[in-house]
N, C-alpha and C positions, 0 to 999 in steps of 0.2 A: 312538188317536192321542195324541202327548203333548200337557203341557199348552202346550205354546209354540204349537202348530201352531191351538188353539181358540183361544188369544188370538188370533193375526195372523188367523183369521177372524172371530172378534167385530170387528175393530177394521176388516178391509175392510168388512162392513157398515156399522157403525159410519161410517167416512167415506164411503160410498156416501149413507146416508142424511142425512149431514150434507150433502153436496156435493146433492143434490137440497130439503133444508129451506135451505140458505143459499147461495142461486144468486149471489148478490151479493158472497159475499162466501170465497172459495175458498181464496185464501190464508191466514185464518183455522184454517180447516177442516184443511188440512195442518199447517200450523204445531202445531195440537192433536194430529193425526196423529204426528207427527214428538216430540213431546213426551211422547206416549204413549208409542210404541214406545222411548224412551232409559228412561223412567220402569221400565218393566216390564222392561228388560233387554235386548230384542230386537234391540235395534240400539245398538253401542257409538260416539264418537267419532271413532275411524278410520275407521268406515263412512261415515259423514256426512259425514268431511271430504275423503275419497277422491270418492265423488259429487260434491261439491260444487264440486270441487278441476277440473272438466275440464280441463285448457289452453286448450283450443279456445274454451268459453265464456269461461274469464277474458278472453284475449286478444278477444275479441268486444266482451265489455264494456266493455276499456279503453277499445278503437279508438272505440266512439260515445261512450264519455265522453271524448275528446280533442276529438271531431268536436262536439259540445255547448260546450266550450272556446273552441272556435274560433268558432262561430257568433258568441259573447258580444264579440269581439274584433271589432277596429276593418279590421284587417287582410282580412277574410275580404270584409269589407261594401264596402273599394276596390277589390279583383278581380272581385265581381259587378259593380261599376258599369262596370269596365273590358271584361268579359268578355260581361255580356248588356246591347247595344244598341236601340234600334228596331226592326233591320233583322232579321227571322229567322235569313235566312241567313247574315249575320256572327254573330250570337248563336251559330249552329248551329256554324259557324267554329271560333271561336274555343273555345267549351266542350271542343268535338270535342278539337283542338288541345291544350289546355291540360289536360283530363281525360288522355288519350293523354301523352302529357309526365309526368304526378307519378303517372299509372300503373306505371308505367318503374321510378318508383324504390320507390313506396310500396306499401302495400297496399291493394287495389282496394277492399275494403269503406269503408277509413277514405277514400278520396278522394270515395268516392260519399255516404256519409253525408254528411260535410262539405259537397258544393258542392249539396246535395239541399233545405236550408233556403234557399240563396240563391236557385232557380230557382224553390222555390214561392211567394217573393215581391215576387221581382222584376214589376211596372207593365206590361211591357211584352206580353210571350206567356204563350201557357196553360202551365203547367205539363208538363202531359200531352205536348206535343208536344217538352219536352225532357227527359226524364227518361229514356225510354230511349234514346234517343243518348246520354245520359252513360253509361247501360249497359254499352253498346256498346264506346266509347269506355273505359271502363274496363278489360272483358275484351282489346279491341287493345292495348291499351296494357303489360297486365301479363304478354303472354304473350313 
């Protein structure tokens, strides 16, 4: 075998046994990985940044980092007040309604993120019993 092929097995071992001595700490572990392999040649630049690069995850990551935005904002905190009441059933209502509604136009990830902090805080109902009606309610709405 050549010599590339013994390194990249030194080095899966290598993070096999890292990732089992530093169970806490993984990211590390690759990051040294990932350091390695550019160090030694095996992996150039364009590899990394082609991985690195999905679409799919970047746009992933924007959408919750918008939906983190919003949470932070004033705006997001007058909609739940307006949107989950007392009343279950109007809560159920109106989320339904209003999830269904910004489905339509947005993407169903970023609306479900976004209204997901204000149901787990909201005083009045369990969590649990509306989180998947906003599911729901997302997938109705986007298709």
């Amino acid at each position: 075998m050549a010599l590339d092929a013994y390194l990249t097995l030194l080095l899966f071992v290598a993070t096999v046994a890292g990732l089992i001595r530093f169970q806490t700490r993984p990211a590390a572990v690759f990051g040294g990985l990932l350091l390695c392999l550019v160090a030694m040649g095996l992996v150039d630049r364009q590899q990394i940044l082609t991985g690195m690069a999905n679409s799919g995850l970047v746009t992933l990551i924007l959408l919750m980092l918008c939906s983190l935005v919003l949470e932070k904002t004033r705006i997001l905190r007058l909609i739940a007040k307006k949107v989950i009441v007392t009343s279950y059933r109007s809560s159920w209502l109106r989320l339904f309604g209003l999830t269904t509604l910004c489905s339509a136009f947005l993407n169903n990830t970023a609306v479900v993120a976004t209204l997901m902090a204000p149901i787990r805080t909201n005083p009045h109902h369990n969590a649990s019993r509306l989180l998947l009606p906003l599911s729901y309610a997302a997938i109705l709405g986007g298709r």
